[in-house]
VOBA-1610 file (N, C-alpha, C; in pm, whole numbers, padded with zeros to 5 digits, always signed):
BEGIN
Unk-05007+05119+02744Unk-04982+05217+02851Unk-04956+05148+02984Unk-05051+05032+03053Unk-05005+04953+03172Unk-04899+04886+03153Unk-04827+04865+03021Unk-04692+04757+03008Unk-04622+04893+03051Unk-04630+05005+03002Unk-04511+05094+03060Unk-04499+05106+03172Unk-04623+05205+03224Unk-04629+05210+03352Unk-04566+05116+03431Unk-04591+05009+03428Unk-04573+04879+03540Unk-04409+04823+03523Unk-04344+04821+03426Unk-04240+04757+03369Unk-04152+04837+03447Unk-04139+04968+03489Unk-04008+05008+03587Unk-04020+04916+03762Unk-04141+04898+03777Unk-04197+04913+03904Unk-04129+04697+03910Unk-04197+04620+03822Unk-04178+04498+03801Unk-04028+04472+03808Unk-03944+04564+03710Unk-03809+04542+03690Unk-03725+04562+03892Unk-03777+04642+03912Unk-03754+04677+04071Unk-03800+04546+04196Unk-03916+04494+04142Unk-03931+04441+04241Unk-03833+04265+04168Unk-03793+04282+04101Unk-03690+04166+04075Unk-03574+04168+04120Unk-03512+04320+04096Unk-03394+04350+04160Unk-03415+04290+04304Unk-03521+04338+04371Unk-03503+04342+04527Unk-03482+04156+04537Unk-03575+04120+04458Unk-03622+03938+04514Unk-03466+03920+04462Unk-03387+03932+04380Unk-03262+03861+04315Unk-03157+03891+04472Unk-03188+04018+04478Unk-03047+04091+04587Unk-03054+03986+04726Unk-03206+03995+04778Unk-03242+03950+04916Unk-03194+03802+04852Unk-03239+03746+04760Unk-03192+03587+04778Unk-03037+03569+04770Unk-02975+03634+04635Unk-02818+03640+04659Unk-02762+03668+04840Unk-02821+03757+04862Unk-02745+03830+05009Unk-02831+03690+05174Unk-02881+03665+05122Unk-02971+03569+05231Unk-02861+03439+05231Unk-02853+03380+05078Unk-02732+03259+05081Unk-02629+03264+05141Unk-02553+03400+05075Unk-02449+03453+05147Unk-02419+03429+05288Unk-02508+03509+05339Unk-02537+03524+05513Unk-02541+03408+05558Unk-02623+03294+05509Unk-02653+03122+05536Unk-02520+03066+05527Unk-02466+03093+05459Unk-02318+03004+05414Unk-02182+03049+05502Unk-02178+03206+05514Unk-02083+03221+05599Unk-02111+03225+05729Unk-02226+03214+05784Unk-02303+03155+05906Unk-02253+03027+05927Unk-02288+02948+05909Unk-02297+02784+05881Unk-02155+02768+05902Unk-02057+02803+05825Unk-01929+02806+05806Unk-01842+02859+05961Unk-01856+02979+05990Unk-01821+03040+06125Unk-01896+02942+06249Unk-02027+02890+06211Unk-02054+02791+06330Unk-02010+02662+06385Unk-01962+02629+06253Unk-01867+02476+06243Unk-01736+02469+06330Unk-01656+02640+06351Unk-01562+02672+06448Unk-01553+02678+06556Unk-01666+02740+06567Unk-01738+02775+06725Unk-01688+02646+06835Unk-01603+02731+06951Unk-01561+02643+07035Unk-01619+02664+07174Unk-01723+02786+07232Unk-01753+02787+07286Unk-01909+02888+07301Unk-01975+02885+07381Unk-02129+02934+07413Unk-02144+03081+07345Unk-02030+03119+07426Unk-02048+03278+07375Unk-01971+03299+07210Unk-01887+03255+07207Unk-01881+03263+07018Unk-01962+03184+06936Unk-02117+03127+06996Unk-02185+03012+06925Unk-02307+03189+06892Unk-02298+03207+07019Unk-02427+03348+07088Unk-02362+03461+07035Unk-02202+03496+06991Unk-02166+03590+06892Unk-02177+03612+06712Unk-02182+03517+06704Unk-02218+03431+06583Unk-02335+03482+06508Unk-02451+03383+06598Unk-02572+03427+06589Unk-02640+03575+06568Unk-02635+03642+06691Unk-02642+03770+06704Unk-02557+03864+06608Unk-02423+03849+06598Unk-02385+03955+06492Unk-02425+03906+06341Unk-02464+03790+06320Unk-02545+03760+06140Unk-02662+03837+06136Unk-02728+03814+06296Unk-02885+03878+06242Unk-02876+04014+06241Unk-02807+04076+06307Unk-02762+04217+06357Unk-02748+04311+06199Unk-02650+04236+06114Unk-02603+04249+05979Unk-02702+04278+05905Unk-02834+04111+05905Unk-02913+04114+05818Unk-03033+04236+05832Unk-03038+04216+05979Unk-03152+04395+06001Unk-03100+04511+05951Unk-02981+04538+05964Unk-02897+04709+05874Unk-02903+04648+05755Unk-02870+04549+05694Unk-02880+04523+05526Unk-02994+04564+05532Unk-03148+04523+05585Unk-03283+04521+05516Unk-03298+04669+05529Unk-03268+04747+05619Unk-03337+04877+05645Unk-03275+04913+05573Unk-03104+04966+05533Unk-03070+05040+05421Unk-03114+05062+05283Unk-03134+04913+05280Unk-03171+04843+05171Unk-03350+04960+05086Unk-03397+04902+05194Unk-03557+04962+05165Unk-03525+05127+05214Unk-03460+05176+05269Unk-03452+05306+05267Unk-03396+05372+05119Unk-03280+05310+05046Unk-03255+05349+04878Unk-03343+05312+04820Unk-03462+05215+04846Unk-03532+05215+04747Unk-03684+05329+04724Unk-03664+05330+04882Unk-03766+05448+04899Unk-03672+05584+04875Unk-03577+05617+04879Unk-03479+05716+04837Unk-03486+05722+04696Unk-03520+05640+04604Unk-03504+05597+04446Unk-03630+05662+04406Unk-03719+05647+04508Unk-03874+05668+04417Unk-03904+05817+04489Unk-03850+05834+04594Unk-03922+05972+04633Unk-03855+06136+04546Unk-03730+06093+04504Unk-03713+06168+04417Unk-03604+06259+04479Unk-03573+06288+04575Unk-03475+06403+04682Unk-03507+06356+04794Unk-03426+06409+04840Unk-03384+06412+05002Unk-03453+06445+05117Unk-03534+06598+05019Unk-03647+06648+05136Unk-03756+06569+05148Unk-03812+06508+04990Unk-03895+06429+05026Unk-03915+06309+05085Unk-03795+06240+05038Unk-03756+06137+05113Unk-03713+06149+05272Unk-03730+06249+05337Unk-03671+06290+05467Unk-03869+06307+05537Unk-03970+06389+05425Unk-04114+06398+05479Unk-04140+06241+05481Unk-04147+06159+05356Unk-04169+06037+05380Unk-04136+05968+05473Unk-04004+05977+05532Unk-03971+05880+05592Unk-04010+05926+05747Unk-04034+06065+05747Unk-04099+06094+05924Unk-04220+06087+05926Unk-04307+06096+05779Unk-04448+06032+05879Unk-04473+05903+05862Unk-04366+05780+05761Unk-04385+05670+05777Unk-04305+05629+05893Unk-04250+05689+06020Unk-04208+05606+06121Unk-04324+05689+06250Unk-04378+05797+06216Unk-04478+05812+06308Unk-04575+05752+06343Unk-04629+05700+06170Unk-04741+05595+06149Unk-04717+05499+06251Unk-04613+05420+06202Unk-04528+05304+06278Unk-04507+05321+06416Unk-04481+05443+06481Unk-04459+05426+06626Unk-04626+05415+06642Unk-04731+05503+06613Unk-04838+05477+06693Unk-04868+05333+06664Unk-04874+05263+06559Unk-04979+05158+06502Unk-04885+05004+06619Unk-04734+05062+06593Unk-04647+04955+06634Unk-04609+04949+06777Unk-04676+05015+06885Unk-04610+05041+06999Unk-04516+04899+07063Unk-04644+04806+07100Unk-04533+04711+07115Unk-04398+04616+07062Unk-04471+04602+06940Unk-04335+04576+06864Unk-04207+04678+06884Unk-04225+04759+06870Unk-04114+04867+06908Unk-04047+04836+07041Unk-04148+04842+07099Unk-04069+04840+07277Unk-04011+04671+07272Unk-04036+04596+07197Unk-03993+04458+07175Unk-03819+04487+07124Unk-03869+04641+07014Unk-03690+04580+06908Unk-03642+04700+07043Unk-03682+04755+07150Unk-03568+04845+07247Unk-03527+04725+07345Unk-03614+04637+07420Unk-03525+04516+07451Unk-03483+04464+07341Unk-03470+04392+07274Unk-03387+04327+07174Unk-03255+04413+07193Unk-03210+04490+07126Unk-03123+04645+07135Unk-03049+04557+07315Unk-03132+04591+07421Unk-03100+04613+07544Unk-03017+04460+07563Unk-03082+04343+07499Unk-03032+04219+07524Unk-02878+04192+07425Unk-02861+04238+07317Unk-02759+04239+07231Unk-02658+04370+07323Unk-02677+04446+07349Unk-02589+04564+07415Unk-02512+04512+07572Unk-02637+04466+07596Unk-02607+04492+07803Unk-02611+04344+07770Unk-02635+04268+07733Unk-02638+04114+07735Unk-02672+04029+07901Unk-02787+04057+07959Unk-02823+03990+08038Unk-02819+03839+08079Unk-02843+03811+07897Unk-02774+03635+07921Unk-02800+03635+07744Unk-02741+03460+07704Unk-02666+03478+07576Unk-02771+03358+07515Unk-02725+03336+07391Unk-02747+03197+07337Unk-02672+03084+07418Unk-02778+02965+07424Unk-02745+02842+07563Unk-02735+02881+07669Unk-02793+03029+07722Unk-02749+03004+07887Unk-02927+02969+07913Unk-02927+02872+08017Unk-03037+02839+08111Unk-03146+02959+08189Unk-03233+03033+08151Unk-03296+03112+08199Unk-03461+03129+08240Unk-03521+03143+08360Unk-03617+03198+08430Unk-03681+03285+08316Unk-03777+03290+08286Unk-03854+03455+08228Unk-03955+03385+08219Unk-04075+03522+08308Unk-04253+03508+08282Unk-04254+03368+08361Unk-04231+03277+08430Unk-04262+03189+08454Unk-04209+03060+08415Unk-04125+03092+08304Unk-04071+02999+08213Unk-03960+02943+08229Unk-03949+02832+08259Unk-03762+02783+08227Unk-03742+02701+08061Unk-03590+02770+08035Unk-03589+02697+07928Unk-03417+02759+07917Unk-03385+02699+07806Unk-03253+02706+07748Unk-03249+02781+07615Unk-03189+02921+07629Unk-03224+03024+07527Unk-03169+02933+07360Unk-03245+02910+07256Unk-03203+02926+07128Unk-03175+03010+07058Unk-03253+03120+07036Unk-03234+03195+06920Unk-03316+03342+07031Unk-03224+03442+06975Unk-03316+03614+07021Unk-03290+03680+06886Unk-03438+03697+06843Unk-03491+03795+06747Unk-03514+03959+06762Unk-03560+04022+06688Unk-03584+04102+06682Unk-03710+04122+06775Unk-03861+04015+06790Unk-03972+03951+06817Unk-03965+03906+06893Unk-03874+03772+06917Unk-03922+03679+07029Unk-03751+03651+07073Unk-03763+03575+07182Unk-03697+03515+07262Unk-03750+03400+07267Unk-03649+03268+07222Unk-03740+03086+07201Unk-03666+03022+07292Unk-03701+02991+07387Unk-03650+02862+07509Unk-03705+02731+07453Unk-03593+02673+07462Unk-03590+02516+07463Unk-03643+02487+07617Unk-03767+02460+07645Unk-03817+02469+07774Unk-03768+02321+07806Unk-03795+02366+07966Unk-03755+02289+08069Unk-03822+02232+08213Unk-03875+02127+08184Unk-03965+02124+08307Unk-04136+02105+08217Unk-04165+02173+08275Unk-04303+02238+08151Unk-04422+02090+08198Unk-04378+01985+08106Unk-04446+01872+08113Unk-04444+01756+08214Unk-04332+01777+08324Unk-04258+01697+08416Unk-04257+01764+08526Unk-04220+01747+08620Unk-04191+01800+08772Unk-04035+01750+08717Unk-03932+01810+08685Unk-03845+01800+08698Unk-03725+01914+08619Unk-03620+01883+08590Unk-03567+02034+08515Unk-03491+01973+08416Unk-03599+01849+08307Unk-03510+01785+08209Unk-03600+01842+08075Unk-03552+01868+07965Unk-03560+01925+07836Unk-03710+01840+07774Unk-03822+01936+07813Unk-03926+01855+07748Unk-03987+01859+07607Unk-03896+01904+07557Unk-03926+01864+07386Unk-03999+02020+07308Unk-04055+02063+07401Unk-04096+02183+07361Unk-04042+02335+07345Unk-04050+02420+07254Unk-04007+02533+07234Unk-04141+02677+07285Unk-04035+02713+07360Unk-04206+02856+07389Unk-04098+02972+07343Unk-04168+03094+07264Unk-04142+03191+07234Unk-04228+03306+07279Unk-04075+03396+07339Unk-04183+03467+07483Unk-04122+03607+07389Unk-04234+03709+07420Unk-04250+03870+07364Unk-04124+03935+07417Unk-03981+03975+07310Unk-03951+04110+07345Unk-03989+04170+07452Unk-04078+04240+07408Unk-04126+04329+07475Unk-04153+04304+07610Unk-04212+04189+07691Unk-04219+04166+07820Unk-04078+04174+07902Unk-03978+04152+07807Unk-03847+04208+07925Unk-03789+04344+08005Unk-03917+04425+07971Unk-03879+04536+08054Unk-03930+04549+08229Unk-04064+04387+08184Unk-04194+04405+08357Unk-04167+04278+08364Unk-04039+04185+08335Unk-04026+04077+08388Unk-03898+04048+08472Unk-03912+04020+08584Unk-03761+03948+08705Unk-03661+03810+08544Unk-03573+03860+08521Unk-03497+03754+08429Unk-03401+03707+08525Unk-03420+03553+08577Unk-03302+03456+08640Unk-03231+03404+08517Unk-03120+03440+08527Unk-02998+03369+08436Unk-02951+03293+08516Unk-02899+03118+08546Unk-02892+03033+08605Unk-02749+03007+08572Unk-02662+03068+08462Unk-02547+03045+08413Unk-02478+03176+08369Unk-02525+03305+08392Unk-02498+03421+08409Unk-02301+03440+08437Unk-02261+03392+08563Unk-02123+03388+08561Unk-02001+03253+08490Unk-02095+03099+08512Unk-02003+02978+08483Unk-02145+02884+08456Unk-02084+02754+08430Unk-02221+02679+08372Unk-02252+02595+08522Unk-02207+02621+08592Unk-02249+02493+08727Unk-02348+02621+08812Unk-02389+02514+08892Unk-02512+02584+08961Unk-02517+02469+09129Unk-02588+02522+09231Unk-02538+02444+09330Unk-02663+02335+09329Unk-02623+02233+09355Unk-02727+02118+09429Unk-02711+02087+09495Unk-02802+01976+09539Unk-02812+01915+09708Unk-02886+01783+09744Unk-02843+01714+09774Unk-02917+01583+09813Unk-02922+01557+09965Unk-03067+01515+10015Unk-03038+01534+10140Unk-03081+01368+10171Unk-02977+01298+10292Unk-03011+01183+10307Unk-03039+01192+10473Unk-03115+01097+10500Unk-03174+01096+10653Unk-03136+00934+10725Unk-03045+00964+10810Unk-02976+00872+10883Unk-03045+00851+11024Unk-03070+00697+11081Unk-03097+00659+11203Unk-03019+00721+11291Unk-03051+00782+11455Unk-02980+00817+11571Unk-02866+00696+11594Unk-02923+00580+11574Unk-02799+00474+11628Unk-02716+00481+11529Unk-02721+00503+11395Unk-02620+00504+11285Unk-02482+00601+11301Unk-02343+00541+11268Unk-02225+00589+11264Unk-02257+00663+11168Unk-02221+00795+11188Unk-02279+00954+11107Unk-02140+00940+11104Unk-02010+00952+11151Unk-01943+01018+11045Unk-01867+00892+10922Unk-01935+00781+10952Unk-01914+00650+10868Unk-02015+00738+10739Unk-02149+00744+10783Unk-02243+00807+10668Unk-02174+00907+10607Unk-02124+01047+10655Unk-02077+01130+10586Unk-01964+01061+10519Unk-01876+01020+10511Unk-01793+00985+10463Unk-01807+00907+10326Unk-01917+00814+10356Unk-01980+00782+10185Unk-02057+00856+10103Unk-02100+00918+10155Unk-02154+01028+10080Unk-02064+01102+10000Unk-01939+01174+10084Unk-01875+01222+09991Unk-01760+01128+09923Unk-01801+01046+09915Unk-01710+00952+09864Unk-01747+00892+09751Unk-01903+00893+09759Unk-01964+00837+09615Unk-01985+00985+09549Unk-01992+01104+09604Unk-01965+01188+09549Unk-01885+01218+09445Unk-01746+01223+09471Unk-01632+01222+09436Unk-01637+01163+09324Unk-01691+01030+09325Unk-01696+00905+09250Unk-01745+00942+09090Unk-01906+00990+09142Unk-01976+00998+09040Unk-01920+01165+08948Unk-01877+01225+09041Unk-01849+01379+08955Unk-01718+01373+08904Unk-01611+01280+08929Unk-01474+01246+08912Unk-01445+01293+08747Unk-01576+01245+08680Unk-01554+01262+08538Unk-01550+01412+08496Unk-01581+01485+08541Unk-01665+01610+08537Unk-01513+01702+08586Unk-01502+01875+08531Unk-01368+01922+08576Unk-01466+02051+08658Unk-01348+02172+08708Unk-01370+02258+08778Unk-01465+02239+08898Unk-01525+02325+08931Unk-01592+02290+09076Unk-01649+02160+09122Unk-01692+02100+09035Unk-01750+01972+09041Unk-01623+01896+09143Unk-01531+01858+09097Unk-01372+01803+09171Unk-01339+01905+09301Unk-01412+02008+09335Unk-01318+02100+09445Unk-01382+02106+09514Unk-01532+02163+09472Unk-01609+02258+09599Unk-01732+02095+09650Unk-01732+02066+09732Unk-01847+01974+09797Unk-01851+02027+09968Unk-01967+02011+10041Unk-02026+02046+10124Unk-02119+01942+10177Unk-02080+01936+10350Unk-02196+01849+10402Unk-02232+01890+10497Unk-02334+01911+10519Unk-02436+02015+10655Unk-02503+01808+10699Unk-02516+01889+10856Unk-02592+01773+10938Unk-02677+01861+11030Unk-02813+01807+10987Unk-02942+01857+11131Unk-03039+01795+11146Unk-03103+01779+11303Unk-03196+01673+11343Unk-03366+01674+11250Unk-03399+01584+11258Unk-03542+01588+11254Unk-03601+01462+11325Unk-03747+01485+11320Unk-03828+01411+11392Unk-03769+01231+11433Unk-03701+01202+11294Unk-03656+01035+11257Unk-03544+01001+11273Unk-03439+01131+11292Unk-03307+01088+11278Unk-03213+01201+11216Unk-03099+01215+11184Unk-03020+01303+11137Unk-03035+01304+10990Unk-03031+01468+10954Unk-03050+01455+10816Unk-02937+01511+10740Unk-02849+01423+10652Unk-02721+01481+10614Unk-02739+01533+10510Unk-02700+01653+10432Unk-02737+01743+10331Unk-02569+01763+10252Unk-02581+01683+10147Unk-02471+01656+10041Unk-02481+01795+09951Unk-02405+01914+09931Unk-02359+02015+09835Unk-02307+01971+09759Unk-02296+02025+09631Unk-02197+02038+09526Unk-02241+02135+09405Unk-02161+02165+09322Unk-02156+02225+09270Unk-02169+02124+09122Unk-02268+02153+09027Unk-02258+02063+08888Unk-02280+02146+08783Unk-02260+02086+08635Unk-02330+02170+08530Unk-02480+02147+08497Unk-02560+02215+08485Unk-02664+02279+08497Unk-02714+02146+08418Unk-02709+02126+08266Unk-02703+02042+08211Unk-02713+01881+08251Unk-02593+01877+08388Unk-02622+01739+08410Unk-02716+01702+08539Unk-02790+01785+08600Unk-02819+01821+08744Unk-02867+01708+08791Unk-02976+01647+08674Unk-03104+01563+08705Unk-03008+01403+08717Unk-02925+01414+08605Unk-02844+01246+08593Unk-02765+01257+08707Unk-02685+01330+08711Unk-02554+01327+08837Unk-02622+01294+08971Unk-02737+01392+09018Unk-02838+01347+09132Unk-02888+01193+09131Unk-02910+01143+09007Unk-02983+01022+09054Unk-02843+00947+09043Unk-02724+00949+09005Unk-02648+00867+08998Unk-02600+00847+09175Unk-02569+00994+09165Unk-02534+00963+09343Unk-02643+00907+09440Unk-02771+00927+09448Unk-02828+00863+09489Unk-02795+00723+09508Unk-02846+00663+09382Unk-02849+00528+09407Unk-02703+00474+09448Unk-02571+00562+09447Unk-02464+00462+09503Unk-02458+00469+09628Unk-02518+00664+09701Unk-02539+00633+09840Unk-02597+00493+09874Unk-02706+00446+09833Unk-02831+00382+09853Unk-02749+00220+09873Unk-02693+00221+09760Unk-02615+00075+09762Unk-02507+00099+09820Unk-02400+00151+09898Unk-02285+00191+09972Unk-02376+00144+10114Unk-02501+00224+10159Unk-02529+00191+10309Unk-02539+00063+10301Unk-02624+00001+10202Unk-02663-00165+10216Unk-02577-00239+10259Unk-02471-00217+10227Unk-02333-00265+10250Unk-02315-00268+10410Unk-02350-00137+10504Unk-02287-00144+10602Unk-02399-00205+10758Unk-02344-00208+10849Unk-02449-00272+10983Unk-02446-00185+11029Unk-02409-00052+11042Unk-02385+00010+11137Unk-02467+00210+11085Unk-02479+00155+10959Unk-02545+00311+10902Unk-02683+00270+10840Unk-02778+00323+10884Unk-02955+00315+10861Unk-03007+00391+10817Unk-03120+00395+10682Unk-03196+00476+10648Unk-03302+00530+10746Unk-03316+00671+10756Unk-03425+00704+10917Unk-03565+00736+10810Unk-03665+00698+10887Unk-03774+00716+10775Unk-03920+00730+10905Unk-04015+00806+10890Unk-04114+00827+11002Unk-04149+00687+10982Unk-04206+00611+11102Unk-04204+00470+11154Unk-04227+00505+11316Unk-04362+00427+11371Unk-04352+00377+11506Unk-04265+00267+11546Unk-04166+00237+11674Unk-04112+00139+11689Unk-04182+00149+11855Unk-04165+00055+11898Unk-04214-00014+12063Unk-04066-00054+12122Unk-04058-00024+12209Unk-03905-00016+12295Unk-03972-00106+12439Unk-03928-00243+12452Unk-03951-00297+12608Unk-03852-00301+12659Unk-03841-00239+12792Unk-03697-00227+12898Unk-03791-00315+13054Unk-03678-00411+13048Unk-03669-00440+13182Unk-03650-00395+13282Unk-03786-00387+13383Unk-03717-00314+13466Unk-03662-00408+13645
//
């Protein structure tokens, strides 16, 4: 009598394990395949998102015929299925409000796979958005600085409705920086500006779009001397290398000259004849 009983129920739950593994490969392979093409961020972040998108309507249809199979009709299968999502809204609140952002981030797309983003406190470089989580390739975290520290944090769905989200790459991948160098009063300032943007030039030369066009140099006093403030525009990506590169050629360009000085707080003693 238990070999009968059980033998429809067994035969079913094979079907399901055979289907989900056939249909899972599937999904893996023409994934994998469409990613190998991928020429840019947002068809890497279209990719992604429309496989998993697929695989969530496969699973729910999926388990809805099978609960359609056993409940016998329509009506019942229509009672079943409204007090098994009532259950679910009370027991599941947050998860839920997790898959309405999810929904909100795939629809309105606030920011994508690889763009650079702020959330809860967090910087990181989006990998993967689930149904669950949101996983940054964090940034910073272990360093005072904004270079990739090895770690992954996966932040709640659900907190994107009571959180400020900075997207840092929202319109293009560059973002502005700034180096500020502090020049002696006796120093030829527009000799200084001039290497500045000159090793500028130098070091971003490799680099296309704004990087080559847009640069900026502000000059204002302080306590030691003039302080020249180098703009530009870089990719987000290179912020930390490109900064120290220009640095150090400012650094070795002044050495070079007699006439341009690093200003730095320092007492000096001045004797005038009188």
């Amino acid at each position: 009598m238990l070999n009968i009983t059980y033998t429809p129920l067994l035969k079913t739950l094979i079907l399901v394990l055979v289907v989900f593994i056939i249909y899972f490969f599937l999904i893996f392979f023409i994934k994998r395949k469409l990613l190998k093409n991928v020429k840019t961020k947002i068809m890497k972040h279209n990719v992604i998102i429309f496989s998993n998108v697929i695989s969530y309507i496969f699973i729910i249809i999926f388990l809805a015929i099978i609960l359609f199979h056993y409940s016998g009709n329509l009506l019942a299968f229509g009672i079943g299925a409204g007090l098994f999502s009532a259950a679910i809204g009370w027991a599941l609140q947050r998860p839920i409000t997790g898959l309405a952002a999810w929904i909100m981030v795939v629809v309105k797309r606030p920011f994508r796979i690889g763009d650079r983003i702020s959330l809860n406190g967090i910087k990181g470089d989006v990998t993967d958005i689930t149904l669950t989580h949101i996983y940054l390739k964090e940034v910073g975290g272990t360093i005072n600085s904004e270079e990739v520290s090895g770690r992954v944090v996966m932040i709640p769905n659900s907190i994107l409705f009571e959180q400020n989200i900075i997207n840092y790459t929202f319109q293009d991948e560059y973002v502005l920086d700034e180096i500020k160098i502090s020049v002696t009063y006796e120093s030829n300032l527009e000799k200084a500006i001039k290497i500045c943007k000159d090793v500028a030039e130098k070091v971003l030369e490799v680099s296309s779009g704004k990087n080559s066009k847009e640069k900026d140099v502000q000059v204002s006093f302080n306590d030691s001397g003039i302080d020249i403030k180098l703009k530009y525009y870089v990719k987000i990506g290179e912020r930390i290398k490109l900064s120290s590169e220009i640095t150090k050629g400012i650094f070795k360009e002044f050495a070079k000259e007699k006439d341009v000085d690093f200003a730095y707080p320092h007492t000096e003693v001045i004797l005038k004849k009188k």
